[in-house]
matplotlib code that plots the C-alpha trace (Angstrom):
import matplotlib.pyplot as plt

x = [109.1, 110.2, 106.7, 105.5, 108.0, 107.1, 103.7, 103.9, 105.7, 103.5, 100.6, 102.7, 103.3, 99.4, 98.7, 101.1, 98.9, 95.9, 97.6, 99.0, 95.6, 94.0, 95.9, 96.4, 92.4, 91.4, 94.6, 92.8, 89.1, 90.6, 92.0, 89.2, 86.7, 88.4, 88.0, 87.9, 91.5, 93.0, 90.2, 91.1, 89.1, 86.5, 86.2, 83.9, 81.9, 80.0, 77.0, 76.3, 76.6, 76.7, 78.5, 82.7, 82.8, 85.5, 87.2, 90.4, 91.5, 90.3, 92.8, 95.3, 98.2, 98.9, 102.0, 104.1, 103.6, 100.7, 103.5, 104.4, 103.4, 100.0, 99.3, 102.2, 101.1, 98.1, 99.9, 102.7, 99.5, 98.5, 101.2, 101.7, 97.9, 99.1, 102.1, 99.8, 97.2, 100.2, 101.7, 98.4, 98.3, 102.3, 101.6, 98.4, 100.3, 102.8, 100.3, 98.2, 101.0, 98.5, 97.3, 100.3, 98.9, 95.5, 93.8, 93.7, 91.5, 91.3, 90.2, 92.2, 95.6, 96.6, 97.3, 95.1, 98.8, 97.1, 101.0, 102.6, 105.7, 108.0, 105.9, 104.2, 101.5, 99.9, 96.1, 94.1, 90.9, 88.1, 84.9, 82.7, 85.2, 85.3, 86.5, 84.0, 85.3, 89.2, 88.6, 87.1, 89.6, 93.5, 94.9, 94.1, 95.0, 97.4, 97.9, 97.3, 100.4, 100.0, 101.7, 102.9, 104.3, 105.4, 107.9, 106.5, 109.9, 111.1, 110.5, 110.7, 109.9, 113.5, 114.2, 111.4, 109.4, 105.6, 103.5, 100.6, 97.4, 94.2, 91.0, 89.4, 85.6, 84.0, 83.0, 79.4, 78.7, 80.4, 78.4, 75.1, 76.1, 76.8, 73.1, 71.3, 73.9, 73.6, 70.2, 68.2, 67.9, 67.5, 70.6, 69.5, 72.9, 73.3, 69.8, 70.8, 74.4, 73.6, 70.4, 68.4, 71.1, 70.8, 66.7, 67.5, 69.8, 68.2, 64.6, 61.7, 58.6, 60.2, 57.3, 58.0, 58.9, 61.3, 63.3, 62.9, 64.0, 66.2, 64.6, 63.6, 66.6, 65.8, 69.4, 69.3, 69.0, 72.1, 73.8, 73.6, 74.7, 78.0, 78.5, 78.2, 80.1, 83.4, 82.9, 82.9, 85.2, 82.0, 79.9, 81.6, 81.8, 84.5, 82.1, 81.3, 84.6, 86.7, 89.0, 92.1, 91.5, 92.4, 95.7, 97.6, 98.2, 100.1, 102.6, 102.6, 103.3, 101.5, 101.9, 98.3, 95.6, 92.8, 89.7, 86.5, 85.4, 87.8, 87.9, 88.1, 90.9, 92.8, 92.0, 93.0, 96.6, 96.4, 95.6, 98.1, 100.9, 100.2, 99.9, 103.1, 105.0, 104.1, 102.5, 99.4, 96.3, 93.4, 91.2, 88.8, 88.6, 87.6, 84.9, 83.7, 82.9, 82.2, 79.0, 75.7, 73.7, 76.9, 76.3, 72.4, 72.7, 75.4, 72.7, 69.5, 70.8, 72.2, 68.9, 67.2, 69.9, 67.9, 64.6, 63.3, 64.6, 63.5, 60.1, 59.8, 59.7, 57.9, 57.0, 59.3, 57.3, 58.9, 61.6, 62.5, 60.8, 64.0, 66.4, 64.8, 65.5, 69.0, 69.2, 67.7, 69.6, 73.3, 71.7, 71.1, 67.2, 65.5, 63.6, 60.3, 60.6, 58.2, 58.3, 56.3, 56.2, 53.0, 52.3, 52.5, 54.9, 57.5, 57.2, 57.2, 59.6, 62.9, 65.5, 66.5, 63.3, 63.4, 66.9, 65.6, 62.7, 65.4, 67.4, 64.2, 63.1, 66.9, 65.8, 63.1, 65.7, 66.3, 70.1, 68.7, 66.7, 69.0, 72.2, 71.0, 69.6, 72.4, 73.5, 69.5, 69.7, 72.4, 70.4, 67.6, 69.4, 71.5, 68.7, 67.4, 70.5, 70.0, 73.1, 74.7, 75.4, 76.8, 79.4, 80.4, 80.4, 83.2, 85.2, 85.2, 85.5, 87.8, 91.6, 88.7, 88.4, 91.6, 94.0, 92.1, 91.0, 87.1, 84.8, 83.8, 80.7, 78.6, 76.4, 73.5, 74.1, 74.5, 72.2, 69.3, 67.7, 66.0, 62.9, 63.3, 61.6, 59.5, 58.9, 61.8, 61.5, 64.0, 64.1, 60.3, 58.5, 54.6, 54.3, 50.7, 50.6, 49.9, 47.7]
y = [-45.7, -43.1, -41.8, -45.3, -45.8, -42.5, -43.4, -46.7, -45.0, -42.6, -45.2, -47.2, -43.8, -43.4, -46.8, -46.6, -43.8, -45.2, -48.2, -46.2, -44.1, -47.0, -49.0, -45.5, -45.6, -48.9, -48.4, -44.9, -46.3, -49.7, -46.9, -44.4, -47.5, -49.0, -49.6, -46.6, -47.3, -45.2, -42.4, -39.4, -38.8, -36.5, -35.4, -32.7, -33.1, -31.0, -33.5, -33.6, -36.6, -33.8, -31.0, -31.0, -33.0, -32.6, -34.3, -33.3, -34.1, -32.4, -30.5, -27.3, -28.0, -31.5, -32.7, -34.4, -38.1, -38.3, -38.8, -41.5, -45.4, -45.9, -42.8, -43.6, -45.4, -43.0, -40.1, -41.7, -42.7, -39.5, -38.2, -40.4, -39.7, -35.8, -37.3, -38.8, -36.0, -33.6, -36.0, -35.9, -32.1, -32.0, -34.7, -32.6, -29.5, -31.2, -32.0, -28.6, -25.7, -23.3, -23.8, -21.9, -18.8, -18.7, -15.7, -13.5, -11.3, -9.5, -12.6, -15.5, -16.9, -15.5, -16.9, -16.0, -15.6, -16.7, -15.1, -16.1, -14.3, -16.9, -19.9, -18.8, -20.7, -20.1, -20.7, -20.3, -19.8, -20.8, -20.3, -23.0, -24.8, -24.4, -20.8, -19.9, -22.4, -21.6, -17.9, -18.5, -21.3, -19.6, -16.2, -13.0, -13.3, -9.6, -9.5, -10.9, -12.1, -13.0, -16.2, -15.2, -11.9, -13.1, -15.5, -16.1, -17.6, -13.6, -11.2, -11.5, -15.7, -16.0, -18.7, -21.0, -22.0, -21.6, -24.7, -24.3, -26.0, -25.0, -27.4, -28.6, -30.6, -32.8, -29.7, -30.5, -30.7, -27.1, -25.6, -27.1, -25.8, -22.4, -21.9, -22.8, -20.6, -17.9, -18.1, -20.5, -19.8, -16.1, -13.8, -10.8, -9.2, -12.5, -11.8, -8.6, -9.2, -12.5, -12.9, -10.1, -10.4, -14.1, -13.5, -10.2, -11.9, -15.6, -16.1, -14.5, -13.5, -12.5, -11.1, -7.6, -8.7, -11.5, -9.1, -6.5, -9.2, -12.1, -14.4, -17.2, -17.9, -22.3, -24.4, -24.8, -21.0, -21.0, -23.3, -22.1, -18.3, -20.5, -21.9, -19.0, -16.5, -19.1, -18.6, -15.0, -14.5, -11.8, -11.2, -14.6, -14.7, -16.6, -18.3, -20.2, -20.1, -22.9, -24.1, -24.3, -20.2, -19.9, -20.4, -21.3, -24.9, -25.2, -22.3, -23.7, -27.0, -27.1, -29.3, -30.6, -30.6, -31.5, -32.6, -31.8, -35.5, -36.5, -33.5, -34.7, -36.6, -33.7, -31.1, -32.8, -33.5, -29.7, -28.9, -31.2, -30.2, -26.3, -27.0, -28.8, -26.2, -23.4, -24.0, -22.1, -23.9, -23.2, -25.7, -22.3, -21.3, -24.7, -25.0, -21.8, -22.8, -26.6, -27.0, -27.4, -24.1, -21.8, -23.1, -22.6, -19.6, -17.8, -18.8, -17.6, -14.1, -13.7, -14.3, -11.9, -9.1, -9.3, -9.6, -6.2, -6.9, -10.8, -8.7, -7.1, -10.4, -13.0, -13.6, -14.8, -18.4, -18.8, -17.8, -20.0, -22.7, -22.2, -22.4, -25.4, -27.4, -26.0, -27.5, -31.2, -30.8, -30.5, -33.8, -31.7, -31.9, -35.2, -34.8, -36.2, -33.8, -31.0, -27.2, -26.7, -22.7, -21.2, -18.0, -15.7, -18.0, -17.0, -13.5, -13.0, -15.6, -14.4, -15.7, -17.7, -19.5, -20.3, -22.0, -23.8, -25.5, -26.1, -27.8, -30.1, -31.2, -32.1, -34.3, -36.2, -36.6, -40.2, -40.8, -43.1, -40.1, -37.8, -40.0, -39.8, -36.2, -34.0, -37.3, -37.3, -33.3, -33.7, -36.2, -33.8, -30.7, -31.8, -34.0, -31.2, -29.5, -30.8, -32.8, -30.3, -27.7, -30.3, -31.1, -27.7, -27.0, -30.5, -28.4, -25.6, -26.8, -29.9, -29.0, -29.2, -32.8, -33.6, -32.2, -33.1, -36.6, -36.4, -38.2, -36.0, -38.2, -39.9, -42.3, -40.5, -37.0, -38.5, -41.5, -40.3, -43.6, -44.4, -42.5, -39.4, -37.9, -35.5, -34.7, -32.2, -33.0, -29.9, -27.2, -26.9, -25.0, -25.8, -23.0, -23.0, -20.2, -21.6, -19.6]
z = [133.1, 135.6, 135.9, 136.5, 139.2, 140.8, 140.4, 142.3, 145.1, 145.9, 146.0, 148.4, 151.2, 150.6, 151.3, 154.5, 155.6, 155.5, 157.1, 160.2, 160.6, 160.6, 163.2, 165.5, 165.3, 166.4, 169.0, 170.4, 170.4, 172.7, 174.9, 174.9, 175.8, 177.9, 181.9, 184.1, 185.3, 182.2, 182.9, 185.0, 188.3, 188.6, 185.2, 183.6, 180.8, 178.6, 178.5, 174.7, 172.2, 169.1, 170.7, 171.8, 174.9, 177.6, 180.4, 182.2, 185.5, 188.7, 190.8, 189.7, 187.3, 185.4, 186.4, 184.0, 185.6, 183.4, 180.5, 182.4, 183.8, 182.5, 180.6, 178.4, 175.8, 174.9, 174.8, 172.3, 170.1, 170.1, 169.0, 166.5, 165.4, 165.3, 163.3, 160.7, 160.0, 159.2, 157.1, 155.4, 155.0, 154.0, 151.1, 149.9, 150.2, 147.9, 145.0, 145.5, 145.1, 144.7, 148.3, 149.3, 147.3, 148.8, 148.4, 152.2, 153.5, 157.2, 159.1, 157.1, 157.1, 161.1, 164.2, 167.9, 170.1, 173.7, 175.4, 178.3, 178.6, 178.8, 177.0, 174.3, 173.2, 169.1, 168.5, 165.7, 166.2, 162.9, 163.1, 164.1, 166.0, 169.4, 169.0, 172.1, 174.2, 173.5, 173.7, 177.4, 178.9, 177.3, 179.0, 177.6, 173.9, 173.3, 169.5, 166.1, 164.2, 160.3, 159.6, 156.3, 157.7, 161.5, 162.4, 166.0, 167.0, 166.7, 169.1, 172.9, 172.8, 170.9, 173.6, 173.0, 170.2, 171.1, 171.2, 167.7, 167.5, 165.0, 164.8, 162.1, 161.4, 158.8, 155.9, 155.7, 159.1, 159.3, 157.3, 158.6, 162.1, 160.3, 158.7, 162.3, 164.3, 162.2, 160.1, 161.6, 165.5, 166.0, 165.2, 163.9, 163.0, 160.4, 159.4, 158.3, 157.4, 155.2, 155.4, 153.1, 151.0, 150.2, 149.8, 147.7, 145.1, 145.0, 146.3, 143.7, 145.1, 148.6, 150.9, 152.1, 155.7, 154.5, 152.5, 155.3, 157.9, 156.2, 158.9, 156.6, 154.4, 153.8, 153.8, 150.3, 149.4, 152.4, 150.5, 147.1, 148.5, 150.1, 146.7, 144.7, 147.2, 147.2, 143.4, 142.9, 145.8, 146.8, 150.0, 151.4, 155.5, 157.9, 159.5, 156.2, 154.3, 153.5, 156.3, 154.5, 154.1, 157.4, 159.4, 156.5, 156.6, 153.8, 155.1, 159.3, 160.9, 163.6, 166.6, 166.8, 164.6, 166.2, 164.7, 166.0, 166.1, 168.7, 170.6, 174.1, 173.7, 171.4, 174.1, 177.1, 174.8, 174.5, 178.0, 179.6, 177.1, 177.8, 181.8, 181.7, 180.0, 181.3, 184.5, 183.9, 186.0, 183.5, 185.1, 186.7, 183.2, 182.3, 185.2, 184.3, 180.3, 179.9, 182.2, 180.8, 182.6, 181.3, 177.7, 177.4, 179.5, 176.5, 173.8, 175.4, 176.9, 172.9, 172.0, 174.5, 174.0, 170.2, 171.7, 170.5, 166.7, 166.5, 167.4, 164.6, 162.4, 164.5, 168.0, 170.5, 170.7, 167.4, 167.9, 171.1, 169.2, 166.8, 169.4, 170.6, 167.2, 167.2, 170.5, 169.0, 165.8, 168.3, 170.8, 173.6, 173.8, 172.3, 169.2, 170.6, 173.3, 172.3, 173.8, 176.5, 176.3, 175.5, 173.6, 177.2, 178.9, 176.2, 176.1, 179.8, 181.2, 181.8, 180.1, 183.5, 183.7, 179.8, 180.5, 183.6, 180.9, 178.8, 181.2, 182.7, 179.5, 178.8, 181.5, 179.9, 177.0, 176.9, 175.4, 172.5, 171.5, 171.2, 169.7, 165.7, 166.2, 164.4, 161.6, 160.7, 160.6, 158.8, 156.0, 156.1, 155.1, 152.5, 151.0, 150.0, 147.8, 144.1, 143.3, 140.8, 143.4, 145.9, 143.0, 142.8, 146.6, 146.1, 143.6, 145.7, 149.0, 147.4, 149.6, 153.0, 152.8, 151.4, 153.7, 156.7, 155.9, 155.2, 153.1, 150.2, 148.7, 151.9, 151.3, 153.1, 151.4, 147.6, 147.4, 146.4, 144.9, 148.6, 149.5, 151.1, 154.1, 153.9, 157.7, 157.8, 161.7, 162.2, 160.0, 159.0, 161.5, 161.2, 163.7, 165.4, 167.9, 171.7, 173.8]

ax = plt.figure().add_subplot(projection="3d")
ax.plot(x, y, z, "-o")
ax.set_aspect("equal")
plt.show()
């Protein structure tokens, strides 16, 4: 009977949950929506209906009148949103004790300290999410502190207890942008790292040059290495890892979680709480990362810093042809919008003029175009994992989607009774060589 009665109980906090994220939600989106009144001046953008978006308010330090009047109501709703995702993590980390015993290697289970001397401020930074951006806009970061081993109330901030946040993302679109960071557009050093090794171990009758190379690793042959290497606990990566692997949420409470769904409104709550404490003005780091020419500039010098490797296993055509899908599959380029660059015109522009294409045809890049780009990349991708590996990426990757809210089974991932497209719009190159 006493089971029963527990039982009963803990569907009723569960349902409460639900209830509260629920309510907080449709709360939020009236806000978010809503006229221009409750919308900072002059705000920046990054531009992109698939990539983190972000607007703060123009000027040097937030005051704390934006706690205030108007902007009180949001901010107490996001709180209380912050209030119900770690309520979600505590009651997971209550039925999963094993999650506090999580195996650690040298990038998991630590905390980036971003320090200012007298208001400390705790970041950990995951791959694939927004690690880039955080490591460009906070202070010089000055030391790693493991949270099992450091108390980061000790030591010289004794006086006040440092403001935490982490990020997290829906798992499957994680490891989606993963394979086209990494694999798909041109990064030789993932091509060698993970790349041969994936076509060594799981591909038969590899050519010569793909074993030589690792440039042509598919997403399922991606996705069954990820599968296999959370398995055997062998050749796994950080960048594809489980979250709940890294910064210990199990072991810390930290003040926000932000999610990478909602991650203008969880940044500018980040931005305006670390500003108002401390008094740091990080809008010039902020002007300096979040504008559109700054963003495709970082990913096409990377690529030409690799020119002379990519070289030796295809032409650069193809190879800017690749970053131009990953550029449809995040929404930045529309995926009608073809690449203009011939054969010569990509091996001889500089990588100044290949941005300025990039940014023209951004243009032409109508916004209805571009909205479904990374859900139908999405589709594509895992539409093309047989269903027996997805269940054991879910047993695997399980404590992801349960401590952070996510729906393990989608509809467009596991219904596979309607007819599948074969156009693989993104990730099959039908490469014909323009001269």
């Amino acid at each position: 009977m006493k089971c029963c009665v527990n039982s009963g109980n803990r569907i009723r906090e569960l349902l409460l949950i639900v209830i509260s994220v629920s309510f907080i939600m449709v709360l939020l989106q009236t806000y978010l929506m809503s006229p221009a009144q409750n919308t900072p001046r002059n705000s920046r953008s990054m531009n992109s209906e698939n990539e983190p978006s972000l607007s703060v308010p123009n000027g040097t330090v937030i005051k704390a009148q934006s706690t205030k009047g108007k902007y009180e109501t949001p901010v107490l709703l996001l709180k209380q949103l912050y209030q119900v995702r770690h309520q979600l993590v505590e009651d997971v980390c209550s039925r999963r004790p094993e999650l506090f015993m999580t195996k650690k290697s040298n990038y998991e289970m630590k905390i980036d300290l971003a320090i200012e001397e007298k208001h400390p401020v705790g970041y950990c930074a995951m791959p694939k999410l927004a690690s880039t951006f955080w490591g460009k806009v906070l202070p010089g970061r000055k030391k790693l502190a493991h949270i099992n081993q450091t108390d980061l109330t000790q030591g010289p901030h004794t006086l006040k207890r440092p403001f935490t946040f982490m990020f997290v993302r829906n798992p499957y679109e994680r490891v989606l942008s993963g394979y086209v960071d990494k694999l798909f557009v041109p990064n030789t050093l993932f091509w060698g790292w993970t790349g041969q090794y994936i076509l060594q171990k799981y591909r038969a009758n590899s050519t010569e040059l793909s074993l030589r190379c690792g440039h042509d690793v598919t997403f399922p042959e991606f996705f069954h290495y990820l599968v296999q290497a959370e398995k055997g606990q062998q050749k796994s990566n950080a960048h594809f890892s489980p979250m709940y692997r890294h910064c210990g949420p199990c072991r810390k409470k930290y003040d926000v979680i932000g999610h990478f769904e909602t991650f203008t409104q969880d940044t500018n709550f980040i931005l305006e709480t670390i500003m108002n404490e401390t008094g740091l003005d990080l809008s010039v780091n902020i002007d300096k990362s979040v504008t559109e020419r700054t963003r495709i500039q970082d990913k096409i010098r990377l690529v030409y810093g690799m020119k002379k490797k990519i070289l030796k296993c295809m032409n650069f055509q193809e190879a800017l042809e690749r970053v131009w899908k990953g550029l449809q599959i995040r929404g930045f380029l529309g995926v009608k919008v073809k690449m203009p660059l011939s054969l010569d015109e990509s091996e001889n522009f500089s990588a100044d003029q290949i941005v300025d294409v990039i940014l023209e045809a951004r243009k032409k890049s109508t916004a209805s175009d571009r909205r479904s780009n990374n859900k139908d990349a999405l589709t594509e991708a895992f539409r093309q994992v047989p269903l027996s590996t997805l269940e054991m990426y879910l047993n695997l990757y399980g404590p992801d989607f349960e401590l952070y809210g996510y729906e393990k089974r989608p509809e467009a991932i596991f219904d596979r009774t309607t007819v599948e497209d074969k156009t693989y719009r993104y990730f099959k190159l039908d490469h014909e060589t323009k001269k």
